[in-house]
Backbone atoms as SQL, in Angstrom:
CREATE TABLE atoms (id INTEGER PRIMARY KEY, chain TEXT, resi INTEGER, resn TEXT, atom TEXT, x REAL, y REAL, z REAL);
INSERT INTO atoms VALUES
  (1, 'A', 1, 'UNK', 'N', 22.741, -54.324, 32.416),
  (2, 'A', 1, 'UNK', 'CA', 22.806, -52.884, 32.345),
  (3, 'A', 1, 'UNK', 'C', 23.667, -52.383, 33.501),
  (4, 'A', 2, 'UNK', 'N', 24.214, -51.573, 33.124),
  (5, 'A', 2, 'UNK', 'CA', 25.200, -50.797, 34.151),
  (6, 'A', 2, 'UNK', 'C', 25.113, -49.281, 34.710),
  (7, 'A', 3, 'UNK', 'N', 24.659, -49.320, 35.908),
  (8, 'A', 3, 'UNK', 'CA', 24.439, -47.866, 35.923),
  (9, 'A', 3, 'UNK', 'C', 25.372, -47.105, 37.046),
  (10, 'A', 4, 'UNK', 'N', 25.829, -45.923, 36.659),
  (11, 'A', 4, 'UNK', 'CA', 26.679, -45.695, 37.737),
  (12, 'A', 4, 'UNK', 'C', 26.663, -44.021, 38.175),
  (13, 'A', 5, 'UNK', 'N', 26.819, -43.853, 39.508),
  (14, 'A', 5, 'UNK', 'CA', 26.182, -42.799, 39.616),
  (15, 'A', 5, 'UNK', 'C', 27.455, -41.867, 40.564),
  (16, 'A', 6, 'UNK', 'N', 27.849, -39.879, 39.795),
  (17, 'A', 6, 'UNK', 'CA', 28.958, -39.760, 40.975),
  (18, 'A', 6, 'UNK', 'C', 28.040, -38.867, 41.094),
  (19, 'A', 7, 'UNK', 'N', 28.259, -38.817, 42.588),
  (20, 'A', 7, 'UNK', 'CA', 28.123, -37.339, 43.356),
  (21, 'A', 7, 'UNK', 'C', 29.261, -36.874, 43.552),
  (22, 'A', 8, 'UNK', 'N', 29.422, -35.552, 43.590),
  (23, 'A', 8, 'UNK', 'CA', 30.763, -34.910, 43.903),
  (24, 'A', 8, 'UNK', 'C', 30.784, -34.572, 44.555),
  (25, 'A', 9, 'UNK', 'N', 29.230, -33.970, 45.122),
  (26, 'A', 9, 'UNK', 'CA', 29.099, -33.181, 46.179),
  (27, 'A', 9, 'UNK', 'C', 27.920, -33.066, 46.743),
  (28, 'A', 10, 'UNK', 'N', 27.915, -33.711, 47.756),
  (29, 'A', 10, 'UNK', 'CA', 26.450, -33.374, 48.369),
  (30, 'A', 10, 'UNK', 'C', 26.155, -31.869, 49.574),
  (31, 'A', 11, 'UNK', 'N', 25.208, -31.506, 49.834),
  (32, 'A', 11, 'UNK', 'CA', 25.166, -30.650, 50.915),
  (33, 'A', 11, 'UNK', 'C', 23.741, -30.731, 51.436),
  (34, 'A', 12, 'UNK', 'N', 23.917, -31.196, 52.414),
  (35, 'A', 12, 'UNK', 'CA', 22.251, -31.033, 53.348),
  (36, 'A', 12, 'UNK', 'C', 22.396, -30.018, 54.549),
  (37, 'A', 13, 'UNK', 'N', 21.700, -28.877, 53.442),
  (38, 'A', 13, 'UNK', 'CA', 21.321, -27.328, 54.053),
  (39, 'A', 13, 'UNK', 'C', 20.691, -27.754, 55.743),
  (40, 'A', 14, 'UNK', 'N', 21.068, -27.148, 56.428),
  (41, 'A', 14, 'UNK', 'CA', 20.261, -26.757, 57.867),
  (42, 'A', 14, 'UNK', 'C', 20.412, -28.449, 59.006),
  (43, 'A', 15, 'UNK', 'N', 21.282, -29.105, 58.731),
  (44, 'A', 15, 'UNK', 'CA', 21.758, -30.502, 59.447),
  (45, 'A', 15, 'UNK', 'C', 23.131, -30.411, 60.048),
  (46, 'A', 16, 'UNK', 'N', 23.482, -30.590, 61.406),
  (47, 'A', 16, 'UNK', 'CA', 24.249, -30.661, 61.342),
  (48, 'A', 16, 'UNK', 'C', 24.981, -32.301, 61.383),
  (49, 'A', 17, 'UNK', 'N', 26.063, -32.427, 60.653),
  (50, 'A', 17, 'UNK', 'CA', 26.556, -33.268, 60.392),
  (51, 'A', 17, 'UNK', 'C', 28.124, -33.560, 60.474),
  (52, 'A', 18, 'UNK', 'N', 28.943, -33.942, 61.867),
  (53, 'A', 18, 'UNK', 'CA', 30.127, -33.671, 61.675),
  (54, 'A', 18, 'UNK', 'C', 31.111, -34.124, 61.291),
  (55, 'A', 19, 'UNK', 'N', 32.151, -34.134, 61.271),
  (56, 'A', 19, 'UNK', 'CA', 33.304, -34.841, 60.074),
  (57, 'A', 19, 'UNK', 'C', 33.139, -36.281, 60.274),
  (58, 'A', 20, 'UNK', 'N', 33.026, -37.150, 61.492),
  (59, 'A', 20, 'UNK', 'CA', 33.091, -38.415, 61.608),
  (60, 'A', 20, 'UNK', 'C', 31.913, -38.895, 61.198),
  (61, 'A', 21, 'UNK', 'N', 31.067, -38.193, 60.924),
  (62, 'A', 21, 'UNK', 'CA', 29.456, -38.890, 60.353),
  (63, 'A', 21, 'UNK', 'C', 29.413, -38.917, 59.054),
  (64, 'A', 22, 'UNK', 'N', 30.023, -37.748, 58.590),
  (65, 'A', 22, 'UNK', 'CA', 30.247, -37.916, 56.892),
  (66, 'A', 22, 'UNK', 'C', 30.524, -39.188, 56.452),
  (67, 'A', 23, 'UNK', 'N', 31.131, -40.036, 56.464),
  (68, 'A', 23, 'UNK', 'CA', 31.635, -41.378, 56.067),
  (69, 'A', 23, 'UNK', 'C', 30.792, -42.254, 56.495),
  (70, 'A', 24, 'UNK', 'N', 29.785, -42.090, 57.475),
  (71, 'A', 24, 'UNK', 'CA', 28.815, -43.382, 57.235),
  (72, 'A', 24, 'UNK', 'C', 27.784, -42.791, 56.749),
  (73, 'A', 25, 'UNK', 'N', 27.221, -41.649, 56.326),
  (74, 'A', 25, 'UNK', 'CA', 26.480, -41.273, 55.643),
  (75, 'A', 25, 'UNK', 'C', 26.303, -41.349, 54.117),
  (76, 'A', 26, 'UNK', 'N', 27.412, -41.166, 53.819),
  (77, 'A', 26, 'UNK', 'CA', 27.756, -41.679, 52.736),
  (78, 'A', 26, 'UNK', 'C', 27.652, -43.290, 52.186),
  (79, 'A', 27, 'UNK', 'N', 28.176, -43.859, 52.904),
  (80, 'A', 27, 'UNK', 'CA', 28.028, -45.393, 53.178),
  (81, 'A', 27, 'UNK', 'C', 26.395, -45.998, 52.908),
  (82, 'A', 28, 'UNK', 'N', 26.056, -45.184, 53.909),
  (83, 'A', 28, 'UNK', 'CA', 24.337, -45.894, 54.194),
  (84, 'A', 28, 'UNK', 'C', 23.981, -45.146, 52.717),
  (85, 'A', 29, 'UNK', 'N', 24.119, -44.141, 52.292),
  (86, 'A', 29, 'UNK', 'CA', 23.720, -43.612, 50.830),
  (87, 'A', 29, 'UNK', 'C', 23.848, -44.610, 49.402),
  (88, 'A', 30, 'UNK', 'N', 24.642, -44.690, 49.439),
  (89, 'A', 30, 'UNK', 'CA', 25.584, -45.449, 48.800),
  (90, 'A', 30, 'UNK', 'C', 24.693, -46.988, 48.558),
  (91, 'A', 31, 'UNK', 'N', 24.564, -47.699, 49.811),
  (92, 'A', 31, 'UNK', 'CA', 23.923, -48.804, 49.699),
  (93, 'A', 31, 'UNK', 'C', 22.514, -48.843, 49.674),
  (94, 'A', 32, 'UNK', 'N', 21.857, -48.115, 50.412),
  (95, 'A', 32, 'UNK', 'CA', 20.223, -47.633, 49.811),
  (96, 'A', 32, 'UNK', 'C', 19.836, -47.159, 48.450),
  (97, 'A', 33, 'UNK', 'N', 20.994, -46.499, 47.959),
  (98, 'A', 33, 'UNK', 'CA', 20.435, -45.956, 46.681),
  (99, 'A', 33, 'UNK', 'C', 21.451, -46.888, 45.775),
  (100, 'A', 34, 'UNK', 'N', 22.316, -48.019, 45.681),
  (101, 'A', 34, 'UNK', 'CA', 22.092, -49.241, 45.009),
  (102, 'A', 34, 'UNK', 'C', 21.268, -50.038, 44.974),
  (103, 'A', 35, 'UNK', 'N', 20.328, -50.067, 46.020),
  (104, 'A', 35, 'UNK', 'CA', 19.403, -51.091, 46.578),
  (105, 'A', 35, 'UNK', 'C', 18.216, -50.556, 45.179),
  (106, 'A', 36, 'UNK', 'N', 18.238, -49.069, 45.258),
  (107, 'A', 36, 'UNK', 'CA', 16.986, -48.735, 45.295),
  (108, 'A', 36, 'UNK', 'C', 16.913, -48.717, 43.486),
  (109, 'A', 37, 'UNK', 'N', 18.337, -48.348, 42.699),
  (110, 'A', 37, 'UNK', 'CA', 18.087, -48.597, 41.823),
  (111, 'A', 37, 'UNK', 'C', 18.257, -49.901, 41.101),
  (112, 'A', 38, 'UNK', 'N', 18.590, -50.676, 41.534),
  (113, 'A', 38, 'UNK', 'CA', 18.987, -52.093, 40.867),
  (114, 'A', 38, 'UNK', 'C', 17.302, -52.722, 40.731),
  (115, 'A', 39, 'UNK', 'N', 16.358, -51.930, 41.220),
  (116, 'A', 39, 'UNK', 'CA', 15.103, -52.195, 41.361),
  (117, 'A', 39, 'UNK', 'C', 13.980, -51.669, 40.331),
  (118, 'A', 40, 'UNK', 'N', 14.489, -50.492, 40.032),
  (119, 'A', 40, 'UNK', 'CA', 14.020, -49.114, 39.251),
  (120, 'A', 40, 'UNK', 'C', 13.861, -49.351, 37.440),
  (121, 'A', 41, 'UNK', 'N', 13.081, -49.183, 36.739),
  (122, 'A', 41, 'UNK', 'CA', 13.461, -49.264, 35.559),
  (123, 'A', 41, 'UNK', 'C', 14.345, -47.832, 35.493),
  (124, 'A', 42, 'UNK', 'N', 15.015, -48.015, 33.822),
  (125, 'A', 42, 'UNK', 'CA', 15.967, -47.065, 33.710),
  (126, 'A', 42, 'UNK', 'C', 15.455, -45.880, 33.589),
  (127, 'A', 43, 'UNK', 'N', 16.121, -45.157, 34.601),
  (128, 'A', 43, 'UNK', 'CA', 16.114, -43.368, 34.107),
  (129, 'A', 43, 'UNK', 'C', 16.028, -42.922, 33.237),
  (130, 'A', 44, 'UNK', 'N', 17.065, -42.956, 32.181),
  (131, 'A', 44, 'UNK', 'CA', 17.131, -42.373, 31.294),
  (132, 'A', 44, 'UNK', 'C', 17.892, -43.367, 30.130),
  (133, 'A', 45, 'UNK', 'N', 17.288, -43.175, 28.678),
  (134, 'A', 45, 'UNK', 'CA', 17.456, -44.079, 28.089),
  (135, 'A', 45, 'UNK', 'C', 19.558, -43.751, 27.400),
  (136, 'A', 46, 'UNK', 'N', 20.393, -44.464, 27.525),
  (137, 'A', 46, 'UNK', 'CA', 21.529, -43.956, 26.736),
  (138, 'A', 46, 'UNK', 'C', 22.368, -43.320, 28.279),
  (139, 'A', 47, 'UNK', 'N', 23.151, -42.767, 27.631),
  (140, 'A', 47, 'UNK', 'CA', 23.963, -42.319, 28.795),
  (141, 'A', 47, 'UNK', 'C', 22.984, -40.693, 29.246),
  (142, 'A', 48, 'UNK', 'N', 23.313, -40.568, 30.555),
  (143, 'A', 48, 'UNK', 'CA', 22.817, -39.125, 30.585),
  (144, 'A', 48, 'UNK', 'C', 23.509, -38.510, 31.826),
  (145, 'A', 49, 'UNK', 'N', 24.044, -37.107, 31.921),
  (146, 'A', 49, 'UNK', 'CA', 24.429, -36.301, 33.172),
  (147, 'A', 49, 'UNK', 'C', 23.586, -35.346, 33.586),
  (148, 'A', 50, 'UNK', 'N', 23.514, -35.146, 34.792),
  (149, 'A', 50, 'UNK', 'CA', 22.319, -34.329, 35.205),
  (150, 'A', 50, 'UNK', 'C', 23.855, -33.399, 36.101),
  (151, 'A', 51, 'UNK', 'N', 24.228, -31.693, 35.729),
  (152, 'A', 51, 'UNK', 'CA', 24.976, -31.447, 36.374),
  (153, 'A', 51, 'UNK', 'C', 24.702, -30.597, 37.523),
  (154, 'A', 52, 'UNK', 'N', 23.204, -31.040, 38.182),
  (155, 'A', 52, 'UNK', 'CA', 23.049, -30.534, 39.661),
  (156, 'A', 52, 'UNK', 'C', 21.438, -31.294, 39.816),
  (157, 'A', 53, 'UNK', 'N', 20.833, -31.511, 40.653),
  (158, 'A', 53, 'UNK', 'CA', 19.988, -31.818, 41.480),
  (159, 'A', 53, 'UNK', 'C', 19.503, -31.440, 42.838),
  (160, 'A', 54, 'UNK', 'N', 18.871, -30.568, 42.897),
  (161, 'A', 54, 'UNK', 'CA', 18.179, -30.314, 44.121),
  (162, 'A', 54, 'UNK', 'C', 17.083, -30.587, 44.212),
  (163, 'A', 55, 'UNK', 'N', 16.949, -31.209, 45.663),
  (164, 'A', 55, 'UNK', 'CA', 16.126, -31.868, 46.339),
  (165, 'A', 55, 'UNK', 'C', 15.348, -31.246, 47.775),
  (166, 'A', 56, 'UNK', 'N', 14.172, -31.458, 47.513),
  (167, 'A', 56, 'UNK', 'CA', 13.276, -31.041, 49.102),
  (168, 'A', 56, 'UNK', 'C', 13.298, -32.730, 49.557),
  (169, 'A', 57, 'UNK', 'N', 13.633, -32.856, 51.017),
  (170, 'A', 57, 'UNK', 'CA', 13.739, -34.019, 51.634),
  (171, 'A', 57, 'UNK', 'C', 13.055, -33.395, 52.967),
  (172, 'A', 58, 'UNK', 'N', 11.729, -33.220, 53.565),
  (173, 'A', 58, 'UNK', 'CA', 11.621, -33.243, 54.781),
  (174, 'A', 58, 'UNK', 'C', 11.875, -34.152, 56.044),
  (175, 'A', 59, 'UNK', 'N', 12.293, -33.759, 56.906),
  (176, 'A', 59, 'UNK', 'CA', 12.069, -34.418, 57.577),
  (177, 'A', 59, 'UNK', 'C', 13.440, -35.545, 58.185),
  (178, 'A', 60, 'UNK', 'N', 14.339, -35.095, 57.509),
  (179, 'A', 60, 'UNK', 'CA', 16.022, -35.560, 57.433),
  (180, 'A', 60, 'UNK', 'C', 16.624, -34.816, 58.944),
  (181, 'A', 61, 'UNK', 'N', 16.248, -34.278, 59.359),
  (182, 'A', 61, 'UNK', 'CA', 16.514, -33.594, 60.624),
  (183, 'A', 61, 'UNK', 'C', 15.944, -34.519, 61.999),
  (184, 'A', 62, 'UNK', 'N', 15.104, -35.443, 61.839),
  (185, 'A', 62, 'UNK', 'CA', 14.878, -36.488, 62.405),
  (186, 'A', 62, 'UNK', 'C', 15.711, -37.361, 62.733),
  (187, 'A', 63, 'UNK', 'N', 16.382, -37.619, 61.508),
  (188, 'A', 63, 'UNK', 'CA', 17.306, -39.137, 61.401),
  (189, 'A', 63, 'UNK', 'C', 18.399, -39.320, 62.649),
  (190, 'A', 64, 'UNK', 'N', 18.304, -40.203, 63.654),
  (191, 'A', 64, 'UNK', 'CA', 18.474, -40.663, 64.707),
  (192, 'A', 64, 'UNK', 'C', 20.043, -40.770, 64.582),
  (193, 'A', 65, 'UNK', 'N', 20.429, -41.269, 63.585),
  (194, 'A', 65, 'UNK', 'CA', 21.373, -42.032, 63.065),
  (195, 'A', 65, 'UNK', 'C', 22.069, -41.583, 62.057),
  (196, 'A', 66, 'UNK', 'N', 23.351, -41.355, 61.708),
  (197, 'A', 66, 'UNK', 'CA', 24.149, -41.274, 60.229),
  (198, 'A', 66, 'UNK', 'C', 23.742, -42.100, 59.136),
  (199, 'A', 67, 'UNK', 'N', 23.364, -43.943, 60.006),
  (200, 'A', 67, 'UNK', 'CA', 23.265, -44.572, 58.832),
  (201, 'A', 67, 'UNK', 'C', 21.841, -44.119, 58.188),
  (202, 'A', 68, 'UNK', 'N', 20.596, -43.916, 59.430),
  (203, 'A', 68, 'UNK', 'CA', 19.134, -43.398, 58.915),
  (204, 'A', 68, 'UNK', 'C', 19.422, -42.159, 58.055),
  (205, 'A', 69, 'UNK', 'N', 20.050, -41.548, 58.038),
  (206, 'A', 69, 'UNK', 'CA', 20.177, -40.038, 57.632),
  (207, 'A', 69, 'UNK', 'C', 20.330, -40.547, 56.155),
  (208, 'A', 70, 'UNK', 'N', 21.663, -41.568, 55.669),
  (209, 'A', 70, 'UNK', 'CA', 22.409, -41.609, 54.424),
  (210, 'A', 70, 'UNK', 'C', 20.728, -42.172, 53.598),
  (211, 'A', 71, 'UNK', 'N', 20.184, -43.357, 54.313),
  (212, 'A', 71, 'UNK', 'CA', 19.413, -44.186, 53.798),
  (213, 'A', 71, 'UNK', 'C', 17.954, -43.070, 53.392),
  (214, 'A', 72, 'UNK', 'N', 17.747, -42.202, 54.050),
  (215, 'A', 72, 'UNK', 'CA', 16.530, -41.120, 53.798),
  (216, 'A', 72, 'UNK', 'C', 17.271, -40.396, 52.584),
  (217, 'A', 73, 'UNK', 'N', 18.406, -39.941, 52.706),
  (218, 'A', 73, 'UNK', 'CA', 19.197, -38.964, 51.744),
  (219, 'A', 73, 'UNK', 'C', 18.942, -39.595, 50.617),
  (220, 'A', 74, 'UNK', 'N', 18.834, -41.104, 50.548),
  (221, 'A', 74, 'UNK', 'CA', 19.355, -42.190, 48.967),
  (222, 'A', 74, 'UNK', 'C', 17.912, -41.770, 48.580),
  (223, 'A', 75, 'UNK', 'N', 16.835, -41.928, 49.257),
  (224, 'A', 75, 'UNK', 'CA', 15.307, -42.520, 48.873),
  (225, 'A', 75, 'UNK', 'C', 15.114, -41.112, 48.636),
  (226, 'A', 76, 'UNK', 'N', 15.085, -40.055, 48.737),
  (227, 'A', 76, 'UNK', 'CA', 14.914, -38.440, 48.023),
  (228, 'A', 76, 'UNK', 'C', 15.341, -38.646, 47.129),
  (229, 'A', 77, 'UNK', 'N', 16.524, -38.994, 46.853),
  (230, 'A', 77, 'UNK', 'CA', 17.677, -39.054, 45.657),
  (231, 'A', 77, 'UNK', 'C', 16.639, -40.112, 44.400),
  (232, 'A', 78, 'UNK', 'N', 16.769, -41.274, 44.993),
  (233, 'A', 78, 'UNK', 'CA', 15.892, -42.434, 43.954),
  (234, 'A', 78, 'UNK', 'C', 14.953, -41.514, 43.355),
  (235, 'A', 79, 'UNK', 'N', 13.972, -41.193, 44.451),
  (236, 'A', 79, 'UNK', 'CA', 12.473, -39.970, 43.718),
  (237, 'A', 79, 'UNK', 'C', 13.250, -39.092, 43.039),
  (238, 'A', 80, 'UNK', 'N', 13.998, -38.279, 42.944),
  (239, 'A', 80, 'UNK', 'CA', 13.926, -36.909, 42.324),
  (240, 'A', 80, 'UNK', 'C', 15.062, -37.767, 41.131),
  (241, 'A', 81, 'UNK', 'N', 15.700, -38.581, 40.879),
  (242, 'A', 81, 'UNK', 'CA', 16.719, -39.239, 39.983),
  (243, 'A', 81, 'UNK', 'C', 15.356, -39.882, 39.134),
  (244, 'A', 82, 'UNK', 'N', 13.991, -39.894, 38.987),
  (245, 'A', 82, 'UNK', 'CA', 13.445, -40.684, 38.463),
  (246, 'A', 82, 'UNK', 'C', 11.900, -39.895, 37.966),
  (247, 'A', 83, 'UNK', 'N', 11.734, -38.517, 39.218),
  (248, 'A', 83, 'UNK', 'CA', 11.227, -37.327, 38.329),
  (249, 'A', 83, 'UNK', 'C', 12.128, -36.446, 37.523),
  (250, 'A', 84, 'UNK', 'N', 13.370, -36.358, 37.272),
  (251, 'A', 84, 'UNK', 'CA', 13.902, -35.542, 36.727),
  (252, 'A', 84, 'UNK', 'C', 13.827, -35.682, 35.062),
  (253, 'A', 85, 'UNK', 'N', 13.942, -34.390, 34.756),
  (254, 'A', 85, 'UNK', 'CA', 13.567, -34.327, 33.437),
  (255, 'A', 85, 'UNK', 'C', 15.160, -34.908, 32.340),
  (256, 'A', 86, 'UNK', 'N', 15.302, -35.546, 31.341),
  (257, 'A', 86, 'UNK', 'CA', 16.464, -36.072, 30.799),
  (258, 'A', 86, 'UNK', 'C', 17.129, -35.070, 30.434),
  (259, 'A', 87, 'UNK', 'N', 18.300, -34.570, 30.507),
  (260, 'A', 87, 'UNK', 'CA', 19.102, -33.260, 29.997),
  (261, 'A', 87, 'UNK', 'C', 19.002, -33.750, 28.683),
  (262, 'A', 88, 'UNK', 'N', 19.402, -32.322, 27.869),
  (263, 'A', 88, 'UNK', 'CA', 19.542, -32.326, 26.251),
  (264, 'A', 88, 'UNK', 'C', 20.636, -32.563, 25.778),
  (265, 'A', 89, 'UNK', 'N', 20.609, -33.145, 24.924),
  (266, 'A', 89, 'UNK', 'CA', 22.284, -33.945, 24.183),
  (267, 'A', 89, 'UNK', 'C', 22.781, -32.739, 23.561);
């Protein structure tokens, strides 16, 4: 099975995050939330687009680190990619 996932755009309201962190945030995202779904049964059965997702993530204002930040960002993402309801065809 092949699953593939774009973001186009992320935004984490009230963080600051500056241009050189963007890119490992992304990174650490990226590989936590492959990790996390190669693990997951499937989302959604067939193809499906979800064209927005918002997420409550507390506690992301902590993250020590760009890479901690991306890896908390993925694991919100996994949860709410797996409560979300399937869009309508």
């Amino acid at each position: 099975m092949t699953v593939r996932v774009h973001i186009e755009r992320l935004v984490l309201e009230g963080l600051q995050v500056g241009p050189h962190q963007g890119e490992a945030v992304a990174h650490a995202l990226e590989a936590e939330l492959t990790e996390r779904l190669a693990r997951a049964e499937p989302l959604f059965p067939g193809s499906a687009a979800l064209p927005s997702l918002r997420l409550e993530a507390p506690g992301l204002e902590r993250a020590r680190t760009s890479q901690a930040l991306g890896r908390q960002v993925a694991r919100a993402l996994a949860t709410g990619l797996g409560s979300a309801e399937p869009p309508c065809s």
